[in-house]
DRENBA-947858 format. One line per 10 residues: number of its first residue (from 0); their letters; for each residue x, y, z negated of N, C-alpha, C, O, CB. Coordinates in pm, whole numbers, plus 32768, in hexadecimal, padded with zeros to 4 digits. Glycine has a CB too. Layout:
N
NUM) a) X,Y,Z,X,Y,Z,X,Y,Z,X,Y,Z,X,Y,Z ~ ...
***
This chain:
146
0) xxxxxxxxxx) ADB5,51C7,7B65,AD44,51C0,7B0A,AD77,51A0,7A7F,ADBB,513A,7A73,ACDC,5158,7B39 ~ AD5F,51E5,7A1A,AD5D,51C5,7980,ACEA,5192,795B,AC7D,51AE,798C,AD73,5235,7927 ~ AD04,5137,78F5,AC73,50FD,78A8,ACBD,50F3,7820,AD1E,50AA,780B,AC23,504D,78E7 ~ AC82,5147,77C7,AC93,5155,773B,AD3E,5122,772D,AD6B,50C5,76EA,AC14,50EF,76DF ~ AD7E,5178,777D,ADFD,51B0,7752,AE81,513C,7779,AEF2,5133,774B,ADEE,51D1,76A4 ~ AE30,50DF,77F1,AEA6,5069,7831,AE81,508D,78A6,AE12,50A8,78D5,AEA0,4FB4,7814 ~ AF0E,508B,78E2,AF16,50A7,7959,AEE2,5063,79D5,AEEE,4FE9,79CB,AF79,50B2,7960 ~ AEB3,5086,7A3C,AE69,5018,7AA7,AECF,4FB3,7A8D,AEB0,4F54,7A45,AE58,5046,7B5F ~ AF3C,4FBB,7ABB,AF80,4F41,7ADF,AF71,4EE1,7A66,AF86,4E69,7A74,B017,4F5D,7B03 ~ AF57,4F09,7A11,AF4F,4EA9,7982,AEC0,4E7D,797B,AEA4,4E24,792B,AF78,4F01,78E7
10) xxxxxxxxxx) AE4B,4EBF,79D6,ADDC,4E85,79CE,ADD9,4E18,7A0B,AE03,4E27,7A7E,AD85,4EC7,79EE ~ ADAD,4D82,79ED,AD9F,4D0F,7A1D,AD78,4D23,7AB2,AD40,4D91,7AB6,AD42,4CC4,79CC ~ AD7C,4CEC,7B32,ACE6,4CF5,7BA2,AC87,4C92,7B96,ACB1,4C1E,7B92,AD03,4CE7,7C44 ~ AC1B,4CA3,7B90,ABBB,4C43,7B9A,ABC9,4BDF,7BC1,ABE8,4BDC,7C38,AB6C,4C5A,7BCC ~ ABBE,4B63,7B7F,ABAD,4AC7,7B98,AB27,4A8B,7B7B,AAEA,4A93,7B10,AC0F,4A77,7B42 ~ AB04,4A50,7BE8,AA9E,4A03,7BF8,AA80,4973,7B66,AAD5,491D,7B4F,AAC2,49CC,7C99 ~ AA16,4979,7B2A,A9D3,4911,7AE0,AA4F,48C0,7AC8,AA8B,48AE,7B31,A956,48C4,7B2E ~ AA8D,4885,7A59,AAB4,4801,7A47,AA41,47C6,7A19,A9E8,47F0,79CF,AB26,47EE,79EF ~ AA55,4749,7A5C,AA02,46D0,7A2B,AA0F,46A2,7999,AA78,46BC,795E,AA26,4659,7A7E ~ A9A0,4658,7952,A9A8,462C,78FD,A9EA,45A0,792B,A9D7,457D,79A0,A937,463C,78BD
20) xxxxxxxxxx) AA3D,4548,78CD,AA65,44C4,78E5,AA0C,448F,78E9,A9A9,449A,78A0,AAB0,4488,78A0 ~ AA2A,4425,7971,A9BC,43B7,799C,A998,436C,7937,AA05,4372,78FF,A9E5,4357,7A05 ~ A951,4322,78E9,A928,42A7,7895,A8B0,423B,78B0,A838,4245,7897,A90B,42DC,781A ~ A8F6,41D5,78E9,A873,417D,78DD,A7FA,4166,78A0,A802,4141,782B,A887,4131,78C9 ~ A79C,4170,78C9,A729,4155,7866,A70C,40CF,7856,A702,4077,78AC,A6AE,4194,788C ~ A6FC,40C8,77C1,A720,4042,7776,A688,4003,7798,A67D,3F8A,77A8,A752,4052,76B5 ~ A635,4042,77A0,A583,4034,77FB,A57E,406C,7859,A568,40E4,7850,A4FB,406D,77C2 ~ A58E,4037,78CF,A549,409B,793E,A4DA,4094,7965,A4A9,40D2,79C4,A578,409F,79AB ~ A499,402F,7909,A3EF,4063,7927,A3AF,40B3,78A6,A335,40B4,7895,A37D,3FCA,7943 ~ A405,40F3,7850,A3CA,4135,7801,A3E0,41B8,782F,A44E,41D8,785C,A3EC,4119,7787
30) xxxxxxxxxx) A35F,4227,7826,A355,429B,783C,A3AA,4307,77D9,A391,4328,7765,A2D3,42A7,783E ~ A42C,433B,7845,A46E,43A5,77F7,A443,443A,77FC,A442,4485,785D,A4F1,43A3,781C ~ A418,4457,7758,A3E5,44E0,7765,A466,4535,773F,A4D2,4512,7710,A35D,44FE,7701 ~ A43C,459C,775E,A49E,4619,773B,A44C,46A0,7730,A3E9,46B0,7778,A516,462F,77B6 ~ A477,4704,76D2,A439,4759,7698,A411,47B6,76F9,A39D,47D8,770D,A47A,4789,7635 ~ A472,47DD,7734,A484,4851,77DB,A4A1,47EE,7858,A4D8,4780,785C,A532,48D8,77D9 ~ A46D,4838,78B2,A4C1,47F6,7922,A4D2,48A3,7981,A476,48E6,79AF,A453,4750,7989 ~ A56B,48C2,7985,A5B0,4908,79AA,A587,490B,7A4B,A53B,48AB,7A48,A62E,48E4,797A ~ A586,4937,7AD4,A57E,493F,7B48,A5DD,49CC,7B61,A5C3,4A3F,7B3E,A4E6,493A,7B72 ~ A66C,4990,7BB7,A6B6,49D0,7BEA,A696,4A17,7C7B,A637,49EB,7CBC,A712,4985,7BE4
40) xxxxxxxxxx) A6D0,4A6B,7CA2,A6B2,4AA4,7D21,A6DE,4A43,7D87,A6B3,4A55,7DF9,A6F3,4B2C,7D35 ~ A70D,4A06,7D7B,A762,4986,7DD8,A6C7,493C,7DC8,A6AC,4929,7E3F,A819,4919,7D7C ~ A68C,4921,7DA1,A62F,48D3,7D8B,A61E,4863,7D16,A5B0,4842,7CEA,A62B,48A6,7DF3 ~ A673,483F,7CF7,A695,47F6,7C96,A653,47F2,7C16,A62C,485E,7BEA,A700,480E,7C87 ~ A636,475F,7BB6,A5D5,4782,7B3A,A620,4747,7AF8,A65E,46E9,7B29,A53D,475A,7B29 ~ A634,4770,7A6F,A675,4764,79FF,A634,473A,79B4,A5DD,478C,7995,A6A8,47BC,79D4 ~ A62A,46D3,7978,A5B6,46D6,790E,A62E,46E0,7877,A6A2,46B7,786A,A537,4623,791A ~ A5F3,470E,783C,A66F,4753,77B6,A5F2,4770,773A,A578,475F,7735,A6DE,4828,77F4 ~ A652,47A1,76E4,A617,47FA,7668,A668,486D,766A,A6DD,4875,7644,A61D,47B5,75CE ~ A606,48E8,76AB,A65E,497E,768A,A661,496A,7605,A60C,4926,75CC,A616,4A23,76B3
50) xxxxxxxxxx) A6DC,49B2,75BB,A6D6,49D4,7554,A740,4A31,7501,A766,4A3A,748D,A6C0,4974,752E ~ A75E,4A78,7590,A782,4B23,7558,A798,4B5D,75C7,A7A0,4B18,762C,A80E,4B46,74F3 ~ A7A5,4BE2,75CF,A7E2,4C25,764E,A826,4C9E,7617,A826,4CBE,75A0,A772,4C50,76C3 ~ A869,4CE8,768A,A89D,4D5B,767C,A87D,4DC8,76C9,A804,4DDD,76D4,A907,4D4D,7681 ~ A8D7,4E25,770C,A8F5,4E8D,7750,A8FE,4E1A,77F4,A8B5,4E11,7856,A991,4EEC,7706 ~ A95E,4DE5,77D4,A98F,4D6D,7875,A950,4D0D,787D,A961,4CD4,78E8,AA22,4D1F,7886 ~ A8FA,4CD0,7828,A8EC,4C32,7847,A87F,4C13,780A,A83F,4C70,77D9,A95C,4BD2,7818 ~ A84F,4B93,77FD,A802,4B28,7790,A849,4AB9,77BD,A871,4A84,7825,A74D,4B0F,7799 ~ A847,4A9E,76EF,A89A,4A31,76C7,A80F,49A9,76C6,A7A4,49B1,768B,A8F6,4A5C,7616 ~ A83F,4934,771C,A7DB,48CD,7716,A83E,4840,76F3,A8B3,481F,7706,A77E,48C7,77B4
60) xxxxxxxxxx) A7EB,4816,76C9,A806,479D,767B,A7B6,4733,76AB,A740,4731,76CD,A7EF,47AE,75EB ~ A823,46C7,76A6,A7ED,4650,76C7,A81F,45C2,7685,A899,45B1,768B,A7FC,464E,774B ~ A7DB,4563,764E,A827,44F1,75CA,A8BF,450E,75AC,A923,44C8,75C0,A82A,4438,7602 ~ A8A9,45D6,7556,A927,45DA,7517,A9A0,463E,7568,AA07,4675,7542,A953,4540,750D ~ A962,4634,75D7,A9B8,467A,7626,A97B,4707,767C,A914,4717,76BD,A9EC,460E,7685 ~ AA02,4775,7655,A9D4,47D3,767A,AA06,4825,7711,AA78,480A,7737,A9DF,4810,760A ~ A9C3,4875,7756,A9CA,4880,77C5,A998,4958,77C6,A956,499B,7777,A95F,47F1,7810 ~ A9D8,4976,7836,A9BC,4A0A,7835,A989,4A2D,78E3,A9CF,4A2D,7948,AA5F,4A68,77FC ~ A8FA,4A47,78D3,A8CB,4A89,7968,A8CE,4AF4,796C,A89C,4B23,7907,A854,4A78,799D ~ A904,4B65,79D7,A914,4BDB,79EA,A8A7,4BEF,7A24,A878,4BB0,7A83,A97F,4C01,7A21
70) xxxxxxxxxx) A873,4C5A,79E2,A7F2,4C9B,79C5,A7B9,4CBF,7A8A,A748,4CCA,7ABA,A819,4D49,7946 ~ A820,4CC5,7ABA,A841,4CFF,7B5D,A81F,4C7C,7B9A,A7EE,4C7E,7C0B,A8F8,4D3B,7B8B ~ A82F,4C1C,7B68,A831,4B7C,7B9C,A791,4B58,7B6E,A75A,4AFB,7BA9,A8BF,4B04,7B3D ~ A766,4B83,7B30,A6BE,4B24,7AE4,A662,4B85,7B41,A687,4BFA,7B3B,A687,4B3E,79F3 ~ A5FB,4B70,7B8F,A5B4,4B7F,7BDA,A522,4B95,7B45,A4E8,4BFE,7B2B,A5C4,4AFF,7C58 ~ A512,4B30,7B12,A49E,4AFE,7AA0,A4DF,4AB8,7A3B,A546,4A75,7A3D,A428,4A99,7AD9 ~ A473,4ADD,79C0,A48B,4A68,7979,A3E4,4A3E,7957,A388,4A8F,7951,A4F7,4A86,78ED ~ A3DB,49B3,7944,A35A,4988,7920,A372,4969,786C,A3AF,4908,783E,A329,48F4,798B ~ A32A,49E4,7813,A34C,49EE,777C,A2EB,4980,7757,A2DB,4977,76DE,A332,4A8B,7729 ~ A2AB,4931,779B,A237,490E,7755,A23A,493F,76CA,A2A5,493B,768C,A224,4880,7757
80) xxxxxxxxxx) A1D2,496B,7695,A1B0,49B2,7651,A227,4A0D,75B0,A1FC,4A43,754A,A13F,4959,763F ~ A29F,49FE,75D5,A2DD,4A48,7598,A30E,4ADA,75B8,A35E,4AE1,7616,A327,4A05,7582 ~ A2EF,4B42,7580,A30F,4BBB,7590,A37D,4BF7,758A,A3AB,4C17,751C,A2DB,4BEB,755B ~ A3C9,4C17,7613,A44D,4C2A,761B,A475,4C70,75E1,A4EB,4C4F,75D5,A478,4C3D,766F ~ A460,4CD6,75A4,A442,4D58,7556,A483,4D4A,74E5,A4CC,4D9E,74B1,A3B1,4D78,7538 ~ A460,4CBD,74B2,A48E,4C6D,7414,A50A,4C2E,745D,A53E,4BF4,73FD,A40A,4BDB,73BC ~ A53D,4C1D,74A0,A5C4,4BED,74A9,A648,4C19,7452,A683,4C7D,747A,A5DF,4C04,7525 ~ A66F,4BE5,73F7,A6DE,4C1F,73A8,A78B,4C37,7460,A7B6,4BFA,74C2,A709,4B6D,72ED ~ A79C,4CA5,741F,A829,4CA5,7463,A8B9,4C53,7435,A91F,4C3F,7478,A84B,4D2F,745E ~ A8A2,4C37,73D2,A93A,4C11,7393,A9C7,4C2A,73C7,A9DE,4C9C,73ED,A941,4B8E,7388
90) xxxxxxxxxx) AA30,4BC9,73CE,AAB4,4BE9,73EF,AAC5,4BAA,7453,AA8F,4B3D,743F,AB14,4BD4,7398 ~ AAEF,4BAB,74B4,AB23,4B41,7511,ABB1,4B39,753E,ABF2,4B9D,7523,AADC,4B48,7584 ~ ABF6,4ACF,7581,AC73,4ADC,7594,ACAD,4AA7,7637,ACFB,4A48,762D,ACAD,4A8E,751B ~ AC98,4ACB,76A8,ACC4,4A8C,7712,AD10,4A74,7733,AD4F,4AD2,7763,ACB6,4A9C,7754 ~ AD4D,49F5,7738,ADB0,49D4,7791,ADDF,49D0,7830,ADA0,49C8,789A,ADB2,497F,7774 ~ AE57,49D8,7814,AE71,4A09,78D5,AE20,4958,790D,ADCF,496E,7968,AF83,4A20,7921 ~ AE24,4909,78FA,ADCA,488E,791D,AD2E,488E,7931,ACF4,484A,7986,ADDD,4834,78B6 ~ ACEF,48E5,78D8,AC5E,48F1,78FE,AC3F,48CB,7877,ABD6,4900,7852,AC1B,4892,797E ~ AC78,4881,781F,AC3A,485F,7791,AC23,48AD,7737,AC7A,48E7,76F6,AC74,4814,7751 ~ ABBB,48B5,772B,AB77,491D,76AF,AB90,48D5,7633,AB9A,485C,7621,AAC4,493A,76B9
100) xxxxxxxxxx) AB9D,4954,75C6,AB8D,492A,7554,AB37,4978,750B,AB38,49EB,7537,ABF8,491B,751E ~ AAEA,4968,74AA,AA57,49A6,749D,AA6A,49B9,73DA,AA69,494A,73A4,A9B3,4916,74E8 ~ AA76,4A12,738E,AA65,49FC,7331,AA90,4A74,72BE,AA43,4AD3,72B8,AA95,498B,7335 ~ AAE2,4A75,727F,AB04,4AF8,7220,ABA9,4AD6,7255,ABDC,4A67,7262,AAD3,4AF0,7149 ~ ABE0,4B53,726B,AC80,4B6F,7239,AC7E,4B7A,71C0,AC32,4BC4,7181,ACCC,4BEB,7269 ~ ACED,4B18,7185,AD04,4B21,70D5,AD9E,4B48,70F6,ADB6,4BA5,70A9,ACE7,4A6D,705C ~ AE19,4B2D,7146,AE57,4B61,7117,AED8,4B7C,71CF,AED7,4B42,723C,AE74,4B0A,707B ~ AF14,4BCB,71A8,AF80,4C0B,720A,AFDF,4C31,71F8,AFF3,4C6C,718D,AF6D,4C5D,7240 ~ B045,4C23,7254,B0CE,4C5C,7245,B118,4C76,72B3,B0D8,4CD9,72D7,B11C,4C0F,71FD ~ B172,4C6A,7309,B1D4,4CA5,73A2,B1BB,4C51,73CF,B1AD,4C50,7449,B274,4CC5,73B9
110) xxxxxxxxxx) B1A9,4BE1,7385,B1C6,4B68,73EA,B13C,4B1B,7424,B12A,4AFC,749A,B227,4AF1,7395 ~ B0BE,4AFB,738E,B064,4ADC,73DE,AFE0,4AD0,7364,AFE9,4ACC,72E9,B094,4A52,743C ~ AF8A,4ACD,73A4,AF19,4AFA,737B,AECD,4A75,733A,AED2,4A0F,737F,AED3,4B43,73F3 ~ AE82,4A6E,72AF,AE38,49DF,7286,ADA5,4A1E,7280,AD80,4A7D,723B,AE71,498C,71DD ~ AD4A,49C1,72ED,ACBE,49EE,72BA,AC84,496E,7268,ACC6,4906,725A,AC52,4A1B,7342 ~ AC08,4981,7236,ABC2,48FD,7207,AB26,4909,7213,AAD8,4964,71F8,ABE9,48DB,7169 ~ AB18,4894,7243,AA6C,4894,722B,AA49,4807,7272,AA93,47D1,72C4,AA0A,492C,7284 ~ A9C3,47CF,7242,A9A9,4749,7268,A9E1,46E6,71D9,A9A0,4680,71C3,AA03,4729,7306 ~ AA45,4700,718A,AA9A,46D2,715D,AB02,4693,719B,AB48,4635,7176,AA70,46A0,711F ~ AB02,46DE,720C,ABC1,46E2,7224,ABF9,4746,7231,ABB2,47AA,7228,AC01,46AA,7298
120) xxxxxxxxxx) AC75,4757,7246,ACFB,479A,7223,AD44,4797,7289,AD7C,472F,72AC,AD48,4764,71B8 ~ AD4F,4812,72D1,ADAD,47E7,7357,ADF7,4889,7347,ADCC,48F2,7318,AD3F,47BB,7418 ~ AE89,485D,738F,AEE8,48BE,73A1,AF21,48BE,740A,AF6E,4867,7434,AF3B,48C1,7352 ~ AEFA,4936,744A,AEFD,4975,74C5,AF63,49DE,74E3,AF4C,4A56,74D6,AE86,49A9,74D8 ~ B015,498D,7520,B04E,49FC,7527,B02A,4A71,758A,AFDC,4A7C,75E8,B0BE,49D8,7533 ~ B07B,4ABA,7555,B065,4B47,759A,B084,4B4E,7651,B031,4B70,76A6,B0DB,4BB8,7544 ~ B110,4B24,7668,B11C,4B03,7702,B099,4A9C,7730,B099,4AB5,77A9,B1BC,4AAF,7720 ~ B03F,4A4A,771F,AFF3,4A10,7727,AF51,4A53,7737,AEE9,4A2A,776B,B018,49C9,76CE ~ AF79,4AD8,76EB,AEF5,4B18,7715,AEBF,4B67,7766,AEF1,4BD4,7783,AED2,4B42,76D8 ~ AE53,4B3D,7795,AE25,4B67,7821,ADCD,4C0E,77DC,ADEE,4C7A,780D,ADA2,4ACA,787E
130) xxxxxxxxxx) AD6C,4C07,7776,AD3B,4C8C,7740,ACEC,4C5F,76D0,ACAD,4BF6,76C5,ACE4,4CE7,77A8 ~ ACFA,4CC2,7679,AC85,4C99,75D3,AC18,4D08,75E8,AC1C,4D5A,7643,ACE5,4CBE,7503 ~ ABC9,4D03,759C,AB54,4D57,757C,AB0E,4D0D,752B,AAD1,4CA2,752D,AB02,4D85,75EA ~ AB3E,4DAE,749F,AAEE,4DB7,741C,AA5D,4E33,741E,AA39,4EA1,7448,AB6F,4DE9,739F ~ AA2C,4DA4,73C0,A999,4E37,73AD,A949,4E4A,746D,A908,4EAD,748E,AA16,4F2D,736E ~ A965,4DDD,74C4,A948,4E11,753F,A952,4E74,7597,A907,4EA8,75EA,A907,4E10,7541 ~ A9F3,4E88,7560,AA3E,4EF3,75B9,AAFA,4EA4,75F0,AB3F,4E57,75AD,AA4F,4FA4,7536 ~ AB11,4ED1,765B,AB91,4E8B,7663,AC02,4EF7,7623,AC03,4F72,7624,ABB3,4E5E,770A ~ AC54,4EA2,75F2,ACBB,4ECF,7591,AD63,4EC1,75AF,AD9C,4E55,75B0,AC9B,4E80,7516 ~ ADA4,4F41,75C5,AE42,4F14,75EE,AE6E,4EA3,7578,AE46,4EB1,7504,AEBF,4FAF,75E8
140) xxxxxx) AEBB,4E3E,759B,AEFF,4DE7,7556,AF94,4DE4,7594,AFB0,4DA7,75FB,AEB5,4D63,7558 ~ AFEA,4E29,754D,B07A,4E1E,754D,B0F1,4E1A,74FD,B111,4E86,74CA,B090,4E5B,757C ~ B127,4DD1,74EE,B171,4DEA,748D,B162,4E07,73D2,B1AD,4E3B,737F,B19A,4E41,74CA ~ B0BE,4DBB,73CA,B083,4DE8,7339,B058,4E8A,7337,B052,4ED0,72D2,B102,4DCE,72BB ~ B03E,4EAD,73AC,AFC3,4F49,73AE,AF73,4F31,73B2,AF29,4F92,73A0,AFAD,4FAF,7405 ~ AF16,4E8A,73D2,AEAD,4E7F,73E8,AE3B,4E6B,73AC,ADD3,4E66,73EF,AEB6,4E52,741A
***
């Protein structure tokens, strides 16, 4: 199988949900809202803020941290009342770990890739990357072709 010009073997295989990091709640009797709550085919509820997707995934967020569900993996999402439609795509950057990075590519070279957004700055080498997708399409990244 080809997908926009990488070879199967270079296509990732599907991995199941990473978790967001555990964090105590500093109230646990205060009611935590969240914008979406995601429902996986596993059954599972996410409560997150979608806030982009692509071709493979939606990028969800949670205090700061970003996360990627494969579109094959989300059963539902509950938008309460936001229209998925308006979802910006932006850039994303996956790591072979599961960590998303959510934001603009500003700059590249052989070795490794800097996105930014949130107001941070992270650099993501290239052996380290699991797949990008600009504009909500996935994109070869090799060697600065990407």
């Amino acid at each position: 199988m080809l997908r926009r010009g990488i070879p199967a073997l270079a296509v990732p295989l599907l991995a199941a949900f990473t978790p967001f990091t555990e964090t105590p709640n500093v109230c646990p009797s205060c009611a935590v809202s969240s914008a979406h709550v995601v429902v996986l085919k596993s059954g599972d509820r996410i409560p997150c803020e979608v806030v982009a997707q692509n071709d493979d995934f939606y990028v969800l967020k949670w205090h700061s941290e970003y996360r990627a569900a494969e579109r094959s993996e989300v059963d539902k999402i509950d938008w309460k009342g936001t229209d998925p439609a308006s979802l910006p795509s932006g850039h994303q950057i996956r790591d072979r770990d599961g960590v998303l990075y959510h934001g603009k590519i500003i700059d590249r070279n052989d070795r490794f890739l800097i996105i930014e957004g949130d107001g941070f700055r992270h650099t993501v080498w290239i052996p380290q990357i699991r797949d990008v997708h600009r504009g909500g399409h996935l994109v070869r990244v090799s060697g600065g072709d990407g």
